[in-house]
ZADO-1210 file (C-alpha; in nm, 4 decimals, padded with zeros to 6 digits):
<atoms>
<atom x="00.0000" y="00.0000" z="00.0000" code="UNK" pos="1"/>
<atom x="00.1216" y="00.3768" z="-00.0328" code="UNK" pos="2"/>
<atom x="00.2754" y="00.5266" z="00.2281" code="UNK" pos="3"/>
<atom x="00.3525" y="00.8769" z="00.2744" code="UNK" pos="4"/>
<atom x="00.6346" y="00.9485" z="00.0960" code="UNK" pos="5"/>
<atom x="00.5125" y="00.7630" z="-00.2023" code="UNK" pos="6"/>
<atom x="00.2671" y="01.1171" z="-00.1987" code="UNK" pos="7"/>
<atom x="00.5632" y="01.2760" z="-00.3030" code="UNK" pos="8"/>
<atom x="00.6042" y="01.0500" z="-00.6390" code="UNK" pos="9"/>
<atom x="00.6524" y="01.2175" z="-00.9439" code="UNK" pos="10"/>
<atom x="00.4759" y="01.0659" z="-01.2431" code="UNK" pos="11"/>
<atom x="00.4782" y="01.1546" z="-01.6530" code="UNK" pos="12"/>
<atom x="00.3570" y="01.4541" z="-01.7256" code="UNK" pos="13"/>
<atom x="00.0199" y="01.4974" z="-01.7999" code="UNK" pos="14"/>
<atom x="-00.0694" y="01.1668" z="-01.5583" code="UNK" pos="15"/>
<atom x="-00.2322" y="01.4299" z="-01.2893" code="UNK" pos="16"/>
<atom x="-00.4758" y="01.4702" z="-01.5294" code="UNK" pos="17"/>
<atom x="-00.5468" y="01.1274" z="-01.6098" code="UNK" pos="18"/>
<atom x="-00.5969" y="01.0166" z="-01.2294" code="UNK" pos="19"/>
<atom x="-00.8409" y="01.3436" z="-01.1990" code="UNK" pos="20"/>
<atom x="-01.0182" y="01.2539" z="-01.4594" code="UNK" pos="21"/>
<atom x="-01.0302" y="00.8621" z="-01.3184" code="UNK" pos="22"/>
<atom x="-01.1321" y="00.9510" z="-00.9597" code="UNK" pos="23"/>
<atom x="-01.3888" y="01.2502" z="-01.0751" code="UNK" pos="24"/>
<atom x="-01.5804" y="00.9552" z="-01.2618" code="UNK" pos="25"/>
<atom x="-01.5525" y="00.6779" z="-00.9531" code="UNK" pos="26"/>
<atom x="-01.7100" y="00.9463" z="-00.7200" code="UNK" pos="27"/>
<atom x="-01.9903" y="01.0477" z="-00.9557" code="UNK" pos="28"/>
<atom x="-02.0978" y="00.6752" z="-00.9666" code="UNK" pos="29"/>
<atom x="-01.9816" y="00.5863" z="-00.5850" code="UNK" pos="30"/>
<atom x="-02.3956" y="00.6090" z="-00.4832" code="UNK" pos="31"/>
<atom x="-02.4338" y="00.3137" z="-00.7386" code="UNK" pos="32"/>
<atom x="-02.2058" y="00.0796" z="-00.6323" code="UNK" pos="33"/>
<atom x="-02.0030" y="00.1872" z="-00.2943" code="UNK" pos="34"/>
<atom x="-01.8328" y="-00.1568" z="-00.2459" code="UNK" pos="35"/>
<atom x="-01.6936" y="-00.1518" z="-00.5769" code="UNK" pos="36"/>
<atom x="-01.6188" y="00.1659" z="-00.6148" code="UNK" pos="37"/>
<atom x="-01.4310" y="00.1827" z="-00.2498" code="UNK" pos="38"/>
<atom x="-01.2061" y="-00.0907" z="-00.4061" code="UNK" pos="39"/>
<atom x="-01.1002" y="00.1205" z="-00.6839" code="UNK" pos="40"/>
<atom x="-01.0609" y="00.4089" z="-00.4870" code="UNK" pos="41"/>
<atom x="-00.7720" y="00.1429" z="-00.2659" code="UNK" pos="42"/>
<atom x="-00.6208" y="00.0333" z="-00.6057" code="UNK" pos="43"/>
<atom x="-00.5805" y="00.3629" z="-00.7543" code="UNK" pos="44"/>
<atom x="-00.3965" y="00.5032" z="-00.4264" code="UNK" pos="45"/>
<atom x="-00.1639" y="00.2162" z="-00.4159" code="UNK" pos="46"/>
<atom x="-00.0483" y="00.2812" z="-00.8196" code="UNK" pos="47"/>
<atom x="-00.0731" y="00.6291" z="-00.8016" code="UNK" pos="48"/>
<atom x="-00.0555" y="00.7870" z="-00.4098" code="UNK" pos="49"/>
<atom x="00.0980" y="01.1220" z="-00.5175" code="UNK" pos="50"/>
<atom x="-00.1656" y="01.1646" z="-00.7875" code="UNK" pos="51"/>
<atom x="-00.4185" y="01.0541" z="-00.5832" code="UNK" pos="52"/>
<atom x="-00.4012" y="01.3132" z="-00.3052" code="UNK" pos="53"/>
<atom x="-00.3708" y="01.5935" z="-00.5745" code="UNK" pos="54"/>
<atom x="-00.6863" y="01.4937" z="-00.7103" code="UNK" pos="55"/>
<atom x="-00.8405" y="01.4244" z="-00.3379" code="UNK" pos="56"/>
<atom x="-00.7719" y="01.7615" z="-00.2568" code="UNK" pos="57"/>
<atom x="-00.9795" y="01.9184" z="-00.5449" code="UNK" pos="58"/>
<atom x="-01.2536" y="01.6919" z="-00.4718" code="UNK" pos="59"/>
<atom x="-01.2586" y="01.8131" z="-00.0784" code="UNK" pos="60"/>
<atom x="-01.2364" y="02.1751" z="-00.2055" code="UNK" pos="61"/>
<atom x="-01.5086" y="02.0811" z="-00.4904" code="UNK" pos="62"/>
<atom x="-01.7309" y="01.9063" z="-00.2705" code="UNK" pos="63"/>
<atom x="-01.8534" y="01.5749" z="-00.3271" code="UNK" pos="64"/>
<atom x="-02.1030" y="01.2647" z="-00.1724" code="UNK" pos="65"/>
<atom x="-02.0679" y="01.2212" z="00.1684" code="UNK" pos="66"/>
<atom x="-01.9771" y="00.8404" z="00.1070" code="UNK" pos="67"/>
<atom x="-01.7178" y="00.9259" z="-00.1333" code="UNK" pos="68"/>
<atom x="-01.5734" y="01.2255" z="00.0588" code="UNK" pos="69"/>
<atom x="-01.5686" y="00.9501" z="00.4169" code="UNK" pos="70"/>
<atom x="-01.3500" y="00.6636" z="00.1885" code="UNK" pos="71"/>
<atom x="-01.1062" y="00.8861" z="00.0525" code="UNK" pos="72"/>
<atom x="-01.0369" y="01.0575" z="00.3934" code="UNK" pos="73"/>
<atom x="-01.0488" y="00.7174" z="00.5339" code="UNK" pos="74"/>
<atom x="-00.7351" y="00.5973" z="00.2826" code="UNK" pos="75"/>
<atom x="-00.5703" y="00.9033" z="00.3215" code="UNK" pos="76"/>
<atom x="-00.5757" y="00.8457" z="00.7290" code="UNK" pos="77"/>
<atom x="-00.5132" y="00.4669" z="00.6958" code="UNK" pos="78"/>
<atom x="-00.2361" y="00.5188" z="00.4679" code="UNK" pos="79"/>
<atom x="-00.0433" y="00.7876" z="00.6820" code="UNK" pos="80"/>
<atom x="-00.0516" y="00.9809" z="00.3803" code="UNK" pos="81"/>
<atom x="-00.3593" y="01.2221" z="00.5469" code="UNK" pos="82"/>
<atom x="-00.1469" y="01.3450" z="00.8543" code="UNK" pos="83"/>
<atom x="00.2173" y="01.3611" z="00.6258" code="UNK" pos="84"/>
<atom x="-00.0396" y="01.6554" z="00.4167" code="UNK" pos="85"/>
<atom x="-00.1456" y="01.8330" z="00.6667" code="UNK" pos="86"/>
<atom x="00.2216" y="01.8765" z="00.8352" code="UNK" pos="87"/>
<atom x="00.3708" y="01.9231" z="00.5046" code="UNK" pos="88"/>
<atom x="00.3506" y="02.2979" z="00.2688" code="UNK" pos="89"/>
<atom x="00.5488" y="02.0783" z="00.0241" code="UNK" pos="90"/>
<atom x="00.2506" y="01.8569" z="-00.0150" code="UNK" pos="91"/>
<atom x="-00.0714" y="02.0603" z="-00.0253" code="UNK" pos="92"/>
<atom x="-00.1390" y="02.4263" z="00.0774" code="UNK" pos="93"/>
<atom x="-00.2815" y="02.5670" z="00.3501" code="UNK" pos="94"/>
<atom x="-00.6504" y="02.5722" z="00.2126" code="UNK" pos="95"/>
<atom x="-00.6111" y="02.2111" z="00.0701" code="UNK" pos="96"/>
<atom x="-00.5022" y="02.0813" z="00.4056" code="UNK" pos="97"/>
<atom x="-00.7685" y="02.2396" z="00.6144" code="UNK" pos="98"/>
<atom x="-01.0222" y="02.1258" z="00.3218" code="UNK" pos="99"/>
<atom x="-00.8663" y="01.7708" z="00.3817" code="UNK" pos="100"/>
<atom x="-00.8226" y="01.8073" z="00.7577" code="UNK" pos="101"/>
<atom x="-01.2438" y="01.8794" z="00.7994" code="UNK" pos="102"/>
<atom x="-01.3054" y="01.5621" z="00.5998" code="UNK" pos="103"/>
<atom x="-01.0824" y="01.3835" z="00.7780" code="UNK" pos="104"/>
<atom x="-01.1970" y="01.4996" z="01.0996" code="UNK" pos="105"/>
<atom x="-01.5743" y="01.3479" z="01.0390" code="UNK" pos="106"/>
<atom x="-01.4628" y="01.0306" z="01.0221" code="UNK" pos="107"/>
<atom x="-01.1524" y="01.0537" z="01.3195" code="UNK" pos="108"/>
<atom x="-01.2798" y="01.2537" z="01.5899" code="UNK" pos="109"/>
<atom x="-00.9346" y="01.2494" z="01.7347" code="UNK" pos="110"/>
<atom x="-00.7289" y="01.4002" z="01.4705" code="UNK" pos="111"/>
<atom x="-00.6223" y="01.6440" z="01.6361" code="UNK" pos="112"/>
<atom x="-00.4736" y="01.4860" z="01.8852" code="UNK" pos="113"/>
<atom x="-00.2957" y="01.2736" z="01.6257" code="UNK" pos="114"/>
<atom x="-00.1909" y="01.5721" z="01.3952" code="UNK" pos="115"/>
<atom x="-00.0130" y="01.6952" z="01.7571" code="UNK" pos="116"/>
<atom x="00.1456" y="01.4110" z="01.8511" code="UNK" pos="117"/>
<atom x="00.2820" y="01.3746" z="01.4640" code="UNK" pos="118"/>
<atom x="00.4198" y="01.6998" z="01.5122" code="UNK" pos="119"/>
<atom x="00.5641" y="01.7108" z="01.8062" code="UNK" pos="120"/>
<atom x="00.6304" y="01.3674" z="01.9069" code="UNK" pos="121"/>
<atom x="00.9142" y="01.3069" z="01.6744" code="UNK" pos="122"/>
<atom x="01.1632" y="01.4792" z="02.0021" code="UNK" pos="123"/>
<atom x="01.2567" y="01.7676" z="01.7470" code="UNK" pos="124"/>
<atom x="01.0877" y="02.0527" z="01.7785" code="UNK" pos="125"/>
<atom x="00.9179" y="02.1682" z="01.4357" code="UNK" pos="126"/>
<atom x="00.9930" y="02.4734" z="01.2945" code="UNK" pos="127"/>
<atom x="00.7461" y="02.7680" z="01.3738" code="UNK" pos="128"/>
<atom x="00.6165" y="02.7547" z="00.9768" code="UNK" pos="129"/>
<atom x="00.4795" y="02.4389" z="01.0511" code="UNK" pos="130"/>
<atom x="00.3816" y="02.5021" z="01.4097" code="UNK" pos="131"/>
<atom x="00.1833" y="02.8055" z="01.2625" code="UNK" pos="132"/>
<atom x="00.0173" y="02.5604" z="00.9770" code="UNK" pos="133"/>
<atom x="-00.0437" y="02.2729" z="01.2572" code="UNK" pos="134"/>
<atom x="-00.2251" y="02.5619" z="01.4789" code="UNK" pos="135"/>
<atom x="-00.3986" y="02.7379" z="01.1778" code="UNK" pos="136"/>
<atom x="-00.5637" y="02.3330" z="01.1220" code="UNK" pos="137"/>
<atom x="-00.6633" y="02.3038" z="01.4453" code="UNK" pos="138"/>
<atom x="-00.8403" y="02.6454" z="01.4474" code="UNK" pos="139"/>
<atom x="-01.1113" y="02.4983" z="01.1811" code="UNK" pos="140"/>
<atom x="-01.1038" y="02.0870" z="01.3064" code="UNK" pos="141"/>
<atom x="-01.0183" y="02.1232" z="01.7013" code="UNK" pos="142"/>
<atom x="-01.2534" y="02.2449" z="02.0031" code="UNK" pos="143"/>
<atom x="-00.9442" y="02.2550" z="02.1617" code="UNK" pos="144"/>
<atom x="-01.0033" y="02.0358" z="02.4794" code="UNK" pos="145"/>
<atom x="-00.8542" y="01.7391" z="02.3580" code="UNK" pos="146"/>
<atom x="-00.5207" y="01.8817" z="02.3099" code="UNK" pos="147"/>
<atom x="-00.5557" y="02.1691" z="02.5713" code="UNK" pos="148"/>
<atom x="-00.1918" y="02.0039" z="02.7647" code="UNK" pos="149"/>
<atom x="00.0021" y="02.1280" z="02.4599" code="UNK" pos="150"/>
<atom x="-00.1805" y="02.4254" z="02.3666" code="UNK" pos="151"/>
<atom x="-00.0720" y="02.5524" z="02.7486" code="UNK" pos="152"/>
<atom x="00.2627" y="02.4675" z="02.6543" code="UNK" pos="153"/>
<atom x="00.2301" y="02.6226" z="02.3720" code="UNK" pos="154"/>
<atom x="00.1766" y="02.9792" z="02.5394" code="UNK" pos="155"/>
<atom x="00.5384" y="03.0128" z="02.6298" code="UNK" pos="156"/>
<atom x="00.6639" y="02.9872" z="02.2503" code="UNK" pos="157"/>
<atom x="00.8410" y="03.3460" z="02.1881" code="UNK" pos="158"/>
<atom x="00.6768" y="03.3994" z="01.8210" code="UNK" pos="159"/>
<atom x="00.4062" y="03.6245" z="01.9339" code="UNK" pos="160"/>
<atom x="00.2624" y="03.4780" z="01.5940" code="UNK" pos="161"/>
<atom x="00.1704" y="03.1250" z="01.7572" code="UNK" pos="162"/>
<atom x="00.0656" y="03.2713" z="02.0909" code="UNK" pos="163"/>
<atom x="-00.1889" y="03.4653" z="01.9105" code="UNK" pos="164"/>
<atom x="-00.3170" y="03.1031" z="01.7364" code="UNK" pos="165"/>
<atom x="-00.2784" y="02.9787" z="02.1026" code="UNK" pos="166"/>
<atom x="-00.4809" y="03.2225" z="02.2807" code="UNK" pos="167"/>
<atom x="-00.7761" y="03.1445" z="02.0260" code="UNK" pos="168"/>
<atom x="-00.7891" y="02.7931" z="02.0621" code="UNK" pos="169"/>
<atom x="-00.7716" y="02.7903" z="02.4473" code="UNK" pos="170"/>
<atom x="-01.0202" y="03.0921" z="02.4507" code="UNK" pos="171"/>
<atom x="-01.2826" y="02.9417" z="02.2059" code="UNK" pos="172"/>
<atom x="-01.2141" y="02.5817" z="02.4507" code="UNK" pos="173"/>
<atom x="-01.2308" y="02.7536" z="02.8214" code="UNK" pos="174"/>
<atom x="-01.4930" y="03.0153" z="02.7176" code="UNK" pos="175"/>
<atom x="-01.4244" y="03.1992" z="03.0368" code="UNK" pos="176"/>
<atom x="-01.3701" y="03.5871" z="03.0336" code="UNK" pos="177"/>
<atom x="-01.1241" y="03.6051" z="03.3482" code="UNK" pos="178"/>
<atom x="-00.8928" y="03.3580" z="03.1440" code="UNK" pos="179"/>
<atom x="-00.9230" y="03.6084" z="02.7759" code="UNK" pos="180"/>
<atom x="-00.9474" y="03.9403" z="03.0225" code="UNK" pos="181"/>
<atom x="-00.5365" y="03.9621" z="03.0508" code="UNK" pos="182"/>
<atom x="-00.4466" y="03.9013" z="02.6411" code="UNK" pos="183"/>
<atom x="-00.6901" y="04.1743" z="02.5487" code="UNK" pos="184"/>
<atom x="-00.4316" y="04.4068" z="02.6869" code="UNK" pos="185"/>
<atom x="-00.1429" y="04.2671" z="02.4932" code="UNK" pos="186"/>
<atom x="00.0627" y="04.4757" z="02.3039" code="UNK" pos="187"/>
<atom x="00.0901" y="04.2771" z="02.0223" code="UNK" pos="188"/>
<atom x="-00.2488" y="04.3159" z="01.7929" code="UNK" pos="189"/>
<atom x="-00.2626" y="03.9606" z="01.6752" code="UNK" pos="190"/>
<atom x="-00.2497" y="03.8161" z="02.0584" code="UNK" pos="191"/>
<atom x="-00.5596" y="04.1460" z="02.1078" code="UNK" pos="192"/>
<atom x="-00.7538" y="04.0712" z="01.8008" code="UNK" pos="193"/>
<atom x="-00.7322" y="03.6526" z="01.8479" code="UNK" pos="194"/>
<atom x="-00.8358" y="03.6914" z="02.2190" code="UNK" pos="195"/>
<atom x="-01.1337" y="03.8727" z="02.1196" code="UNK" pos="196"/>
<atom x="-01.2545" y="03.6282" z="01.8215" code="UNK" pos="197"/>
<atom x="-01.2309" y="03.3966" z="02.0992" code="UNK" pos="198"/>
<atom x="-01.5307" y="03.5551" z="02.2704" code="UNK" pos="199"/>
<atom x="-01.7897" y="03.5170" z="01.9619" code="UNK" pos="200"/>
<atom x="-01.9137" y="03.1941" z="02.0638" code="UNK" pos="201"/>
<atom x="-02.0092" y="03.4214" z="02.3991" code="UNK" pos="202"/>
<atom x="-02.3568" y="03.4774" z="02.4335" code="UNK" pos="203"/>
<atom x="-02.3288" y="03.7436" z="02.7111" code="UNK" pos="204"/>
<atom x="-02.3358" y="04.0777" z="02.8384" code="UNK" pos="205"/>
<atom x="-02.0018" y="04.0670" z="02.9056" code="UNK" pos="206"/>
<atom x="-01.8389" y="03.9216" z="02.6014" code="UNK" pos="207"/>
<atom x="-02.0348" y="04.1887" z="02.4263" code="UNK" pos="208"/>
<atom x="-01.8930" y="04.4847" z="02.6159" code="UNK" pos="209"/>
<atom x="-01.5233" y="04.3107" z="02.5173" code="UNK" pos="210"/>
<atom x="-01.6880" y="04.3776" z="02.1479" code="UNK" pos="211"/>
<atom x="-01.7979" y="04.7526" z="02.2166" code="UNK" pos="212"/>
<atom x="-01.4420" y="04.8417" z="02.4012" code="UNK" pos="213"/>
<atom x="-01.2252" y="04.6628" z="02.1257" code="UNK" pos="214"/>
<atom x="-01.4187" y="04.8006" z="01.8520" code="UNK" pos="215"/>
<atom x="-01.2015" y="05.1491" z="01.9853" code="UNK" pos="216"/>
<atom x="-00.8995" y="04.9738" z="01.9273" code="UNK" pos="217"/>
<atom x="-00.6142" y="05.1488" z="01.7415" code="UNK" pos="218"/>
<atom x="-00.5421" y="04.8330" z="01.5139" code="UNK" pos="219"/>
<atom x="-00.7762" y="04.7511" z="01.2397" code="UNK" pos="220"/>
<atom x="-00.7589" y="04.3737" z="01.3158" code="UNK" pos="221"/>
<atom x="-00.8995" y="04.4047" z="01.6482" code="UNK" pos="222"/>
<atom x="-01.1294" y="04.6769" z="01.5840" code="UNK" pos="223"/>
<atom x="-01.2635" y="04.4746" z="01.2849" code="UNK" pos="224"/>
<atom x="-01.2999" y="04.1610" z="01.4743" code="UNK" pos="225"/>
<atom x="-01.5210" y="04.3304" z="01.7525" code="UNK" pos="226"/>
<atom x="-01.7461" y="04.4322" z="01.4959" code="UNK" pos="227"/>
<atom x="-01.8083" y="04.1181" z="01.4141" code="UNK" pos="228"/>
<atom x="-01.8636" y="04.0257" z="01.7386" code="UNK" pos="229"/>
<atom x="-02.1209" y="04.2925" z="01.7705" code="UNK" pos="230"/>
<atom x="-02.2782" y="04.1535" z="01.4529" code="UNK" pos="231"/>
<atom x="-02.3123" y="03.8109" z="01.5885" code="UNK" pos="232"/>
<atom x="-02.3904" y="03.9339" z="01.9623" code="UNK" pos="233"/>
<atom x="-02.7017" y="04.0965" z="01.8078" code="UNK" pos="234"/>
<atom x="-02.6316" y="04.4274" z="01.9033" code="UNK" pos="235"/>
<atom x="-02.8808" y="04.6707" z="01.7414" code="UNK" pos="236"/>
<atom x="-02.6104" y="04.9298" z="01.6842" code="UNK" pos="237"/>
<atom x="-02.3829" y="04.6853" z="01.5477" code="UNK" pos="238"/>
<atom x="-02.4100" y="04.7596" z="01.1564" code="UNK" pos="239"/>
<atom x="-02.3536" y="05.1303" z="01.2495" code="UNK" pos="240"/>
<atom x="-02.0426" y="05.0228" z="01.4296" code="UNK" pos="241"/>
<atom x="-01.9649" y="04.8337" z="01.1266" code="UNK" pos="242"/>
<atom x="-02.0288" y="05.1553" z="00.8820" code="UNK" pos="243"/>
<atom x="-01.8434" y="05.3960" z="01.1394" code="UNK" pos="244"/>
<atom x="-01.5346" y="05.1325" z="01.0887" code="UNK" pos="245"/>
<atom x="-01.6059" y="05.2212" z="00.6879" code="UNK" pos="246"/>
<atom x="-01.5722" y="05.6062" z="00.7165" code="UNK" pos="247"/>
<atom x="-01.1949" y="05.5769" z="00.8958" code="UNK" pos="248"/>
<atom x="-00.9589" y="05.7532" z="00.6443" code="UNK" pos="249"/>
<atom x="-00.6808" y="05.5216" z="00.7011" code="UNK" pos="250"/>
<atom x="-00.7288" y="05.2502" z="00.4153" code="UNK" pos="251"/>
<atom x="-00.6758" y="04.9643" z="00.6188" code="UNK" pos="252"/>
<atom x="-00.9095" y="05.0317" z="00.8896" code="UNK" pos="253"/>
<atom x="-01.1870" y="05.0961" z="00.5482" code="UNK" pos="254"/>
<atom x="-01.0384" y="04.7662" z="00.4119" code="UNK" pos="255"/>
<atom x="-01.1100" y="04.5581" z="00.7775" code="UNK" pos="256"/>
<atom x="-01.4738" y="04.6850" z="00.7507" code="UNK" pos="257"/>
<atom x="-01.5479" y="04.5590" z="00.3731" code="UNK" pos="258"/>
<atom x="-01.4035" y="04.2612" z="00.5399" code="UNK" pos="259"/>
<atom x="-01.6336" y="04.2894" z="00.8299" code="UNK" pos="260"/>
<atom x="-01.9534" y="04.3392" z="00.5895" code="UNK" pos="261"/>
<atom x="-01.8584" y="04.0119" z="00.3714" code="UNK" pos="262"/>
<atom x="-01.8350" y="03.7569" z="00.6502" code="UNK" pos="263"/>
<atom x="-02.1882" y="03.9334" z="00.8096" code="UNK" pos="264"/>
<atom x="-02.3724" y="03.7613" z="00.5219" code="UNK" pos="265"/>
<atom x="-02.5944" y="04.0861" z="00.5237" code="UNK" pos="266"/>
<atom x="-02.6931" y="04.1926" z="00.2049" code="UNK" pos="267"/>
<atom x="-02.7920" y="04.5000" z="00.3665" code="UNK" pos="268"/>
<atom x="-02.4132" y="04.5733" z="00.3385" code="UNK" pos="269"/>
<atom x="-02.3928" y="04.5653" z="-00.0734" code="UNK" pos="270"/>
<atom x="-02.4867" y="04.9241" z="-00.0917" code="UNK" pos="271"/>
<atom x="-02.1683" y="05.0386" z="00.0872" code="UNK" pos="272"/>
<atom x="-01.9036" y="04.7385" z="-00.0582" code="UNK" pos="273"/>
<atom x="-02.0185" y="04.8211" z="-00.3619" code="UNK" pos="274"/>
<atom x="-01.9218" y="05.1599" z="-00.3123" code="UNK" pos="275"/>
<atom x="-01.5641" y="05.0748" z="-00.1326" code="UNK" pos="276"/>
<atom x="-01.4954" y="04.8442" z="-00.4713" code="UNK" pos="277"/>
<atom x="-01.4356" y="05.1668" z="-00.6527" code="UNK" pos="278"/>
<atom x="-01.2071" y="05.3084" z="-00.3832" code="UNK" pos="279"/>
<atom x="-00.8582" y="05.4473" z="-00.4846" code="UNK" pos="280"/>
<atom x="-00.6642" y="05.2514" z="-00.2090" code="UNK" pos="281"/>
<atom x="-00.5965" y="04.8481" z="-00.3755" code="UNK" pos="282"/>
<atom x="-00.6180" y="04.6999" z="-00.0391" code="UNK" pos="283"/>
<atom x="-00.9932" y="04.8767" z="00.0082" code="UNK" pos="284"/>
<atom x="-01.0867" y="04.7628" z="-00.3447" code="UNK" pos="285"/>
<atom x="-00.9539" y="04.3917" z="-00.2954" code="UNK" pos="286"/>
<atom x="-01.1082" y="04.3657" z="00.0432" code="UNK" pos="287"/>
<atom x="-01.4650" y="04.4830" z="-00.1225" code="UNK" pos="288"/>
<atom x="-01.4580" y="04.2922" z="-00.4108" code="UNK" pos="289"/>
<atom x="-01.4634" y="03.9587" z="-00.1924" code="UNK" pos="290"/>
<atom x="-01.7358" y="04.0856" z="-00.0268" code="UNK" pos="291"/>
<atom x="-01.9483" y="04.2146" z="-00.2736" code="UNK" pos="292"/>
<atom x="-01.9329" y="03.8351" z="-00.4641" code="UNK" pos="293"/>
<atom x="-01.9607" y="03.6776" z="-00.1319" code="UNK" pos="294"/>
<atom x="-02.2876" y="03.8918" z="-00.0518" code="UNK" pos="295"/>
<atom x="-02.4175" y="03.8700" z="-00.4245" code="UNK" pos="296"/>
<atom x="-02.4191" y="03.5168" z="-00.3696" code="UNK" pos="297"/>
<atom x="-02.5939" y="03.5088" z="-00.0319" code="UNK" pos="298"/>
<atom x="-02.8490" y="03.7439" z="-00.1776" code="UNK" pos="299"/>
<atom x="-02.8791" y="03.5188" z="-00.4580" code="UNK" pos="300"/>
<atom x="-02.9291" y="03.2342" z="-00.2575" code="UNK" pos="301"/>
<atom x="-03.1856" y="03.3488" z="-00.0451" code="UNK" pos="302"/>
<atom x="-03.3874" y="03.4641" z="-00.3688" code="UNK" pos="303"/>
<atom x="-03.3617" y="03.1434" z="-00.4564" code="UNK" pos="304"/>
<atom x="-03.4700" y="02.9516" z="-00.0753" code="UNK" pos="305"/>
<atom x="-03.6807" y="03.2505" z="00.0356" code="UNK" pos="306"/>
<atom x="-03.4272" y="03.2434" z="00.3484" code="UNK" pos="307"/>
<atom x="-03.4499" y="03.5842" z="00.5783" code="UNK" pos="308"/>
<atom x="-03.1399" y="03.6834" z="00.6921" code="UNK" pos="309"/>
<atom x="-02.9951" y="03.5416" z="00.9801" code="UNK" pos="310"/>
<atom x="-02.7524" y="03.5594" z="01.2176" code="UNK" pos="311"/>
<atom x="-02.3673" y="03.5659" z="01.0873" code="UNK" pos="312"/>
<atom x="-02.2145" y="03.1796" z="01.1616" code="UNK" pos="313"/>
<atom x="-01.9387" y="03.2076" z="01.4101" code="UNK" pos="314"/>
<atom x="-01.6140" y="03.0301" z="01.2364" code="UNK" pos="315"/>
<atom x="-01.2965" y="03.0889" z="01.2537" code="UNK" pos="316"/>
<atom x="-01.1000" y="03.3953" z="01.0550" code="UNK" pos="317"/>
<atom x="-00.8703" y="03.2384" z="00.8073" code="UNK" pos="318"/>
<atom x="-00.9941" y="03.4780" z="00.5595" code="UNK" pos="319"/>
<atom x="-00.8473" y="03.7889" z="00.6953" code="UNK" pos="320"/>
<atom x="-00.5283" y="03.8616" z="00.5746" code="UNK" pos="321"/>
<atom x="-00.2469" y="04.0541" z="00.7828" code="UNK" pos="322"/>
<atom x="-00.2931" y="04.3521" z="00.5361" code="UNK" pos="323"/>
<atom x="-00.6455" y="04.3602" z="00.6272" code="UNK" pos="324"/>
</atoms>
C-alpha cells in the first residue's frame, strides 16, 4: 500500500490529469455501487498515491457525496498519507489541508490529537512555519479540549505569531472571560484581536462589552474583529459600528470593515461594498470585491430559498489577511 512518501512521487507529465479525470468519474458513480467503487478508490492510491491526493484535494475543495468524501479521507488516514499533508507545505497548501483536515476529521474525531502528537512527538521541535500551519488546522477541526496540555505549553513559545493562534484555541475551549481578560491588553495586535474572536461563541453581556471596548482599538484587526462580534452578539447598533469602521480615512481600517460586511452575510451591506470596490486605495478595493461576490451570492441564494437573513455563523478567521 502507499505510504507517505510515495505522496511525493513524481509521475509523466500529464498523468495528474489522467488520475483526476479517473477519480472525478468513480465518485460520480460511488452512490451506485459503494463496495466496488471503495475498491477502486484502494487500487488507484496504491499505483498512483501522489496523484491521488492531488486529485483528493480538489474533490474536498469541490465538494462531493458524503460516502465518497468519508473513503477517501479514510485511505488518506489509513495510509499515513492524510497526517504527512497536513504537516507538510510541500505537499498541499494551507486551504487544501484544512479542506482535507475537515473531511478527515468526520470520520476521526481524534485528529487532532494525532496531527499533535505527529508533530511534536518526533523529540525535534518543528519549525514555527509548521507550528503556525499545525495551529492554523486546528483552528477549523479542534474544540481545543482534547489537546488543551500542549496548547498551554504552547503559550510560552516566543513567536508572538503562535501565541496569538494559542490564545484562540484555548479561549474558544475555556470560554471563560477572566482567562481572555489579561491578552486583550497585549501589546501585540494579533495576541488582542485573536483573544477577542475567541469571545464570539459568547452569548453574554459581558463578552459583548469586550466587542464595544475593542471596537475602539487602534489596530484595524482588532477593531474589525469586535465588529463582528457585535454583529453576531445581536447588538442593534452593530451595523452602524460596522459603517463607522467604513468612514476611517486610514485605508486599512476601510479595508477591515469591507471585510467585516462580507463575513456578516448581510446583504444590507452591498450598498456600501459596492461603493468601497471603486475606492482608490488596492487593499480597500480587494477587500470589497470579496465581499461584494460573497454577498451577491448570499443574496442570490436566499432569492432562490426565500431564506431571511440570519444571524452571521461564528467560524474561525482564516480569511483575513495581515494587510487587512
Amino acid at each position: 500500500m502507499a505510504d507517505a512518501q510515495a505522496a511525493n512521487a513524481t509521475l509523466a507529465p500529464g498523468s495528474f490529469m489522467v488520475v483526476n479525470s479517473f477519480l472525478d468519474e468513480l465518485v460520480a458513480g460511488y452512490e451506485s455501487n459503494p463496495l466496488r467503487t471503495r475498491l477502486a478508490f484502494r487500487e488507484l492510491l496504491s499505483e498512483q498515491p501522489g496523484e491521488f491526493l492531488r486529485s483528493a484535494l480538489n474533490l474536498f475543495e469541490r465538494g462531493m457525496c458524503p460516502g465518497a468524501s468519508e473513503s477517501i479521507a479514510k485511505l488518506l488516514l489509513a495510509n499515513d498519507i492524510a497526517l504527512s499533508a497536513l504537516g507538510d507545505p510541500a505537499l498541499c497548501s494551507l486551504p487544501e489541508a484544512l479542506g482535507l483536515a475537515r473531511a478527515a476529521a468526520l470520520v476521526e474525531p481524534g485528529l487532532d490529537v494525532r496531527l499533535m502528537k505527529r508533530v511534536w512527538g518526533t523529540g525535534h521541535a518543528p519549525n514555527t512555519a509548521v507550528v503556525l500551519r499545525v495551529l492554523e488546522i486546528l483552528t477549523g477541526i479542534s474544540d481545543g479540549v482534547r489537546v488543551m496540555a500542549q496548547l498551554m505549553q504552547l503559550l510560552r513559545d516566543p513567536n508572538p505569531r503562535v501565541r496569538s493562534k494559542v490564545v484562540l484555541l484555548i479561549g474558544r475551549a475555556k470560554k471563560e472571560l477572566r482567562w481572555i481578560e489579561p491578552y486583550l491588553k497585549d501589546p501585540d495586535h494579533r495576541i488582542r484581536a485573536n483573544a477577542v474572536e475567541a469571545c464570539w461563541s459568547m452569548n453574554s453581556a459581558e463578552a459583548t462589552q469586550v466587542f464595544k471596548a475593542a471596537s475602539q482599538d487602534f489596530h484595524h484587526r482588532v477593531a474589525a474583529n469586535a465588529c463582528f462580534g457585535l454583529v453576531a452578539a445581536g447588538c442593534p447598533d452593530a451595523n452602524l459600528q460596522v459603517e463607522q469602521l467604513a468612514s476611517f480615512n486610514e485605508p486599512l481600517f476601510r479595508a477591515a470593515a469591507a471585510w467585516v460586511m462580507g463575513k456578516t452575510g448581510d446583504p444590507a451591506f452591498l450598498p456600501t461594498v459596492v461603493e468601497m470596490a471603486k475606492s482608490k486605495e488596492s487593499v480597500v478595493r480587494r477587500a470589497a470585491i470579496r465581499s461584494v461576490v460573497a454577498l451577491r451570492k448570499v443574496e442570490a441564494e436566499r432569492a432562490r430559498t426565500g431564506a431571511s437573513v440570519s444571524k452571521p455563523a461564528v467560524e474561525p478567521v482564516q480569511d483575513q489577511p495581515e494587510s487587512v
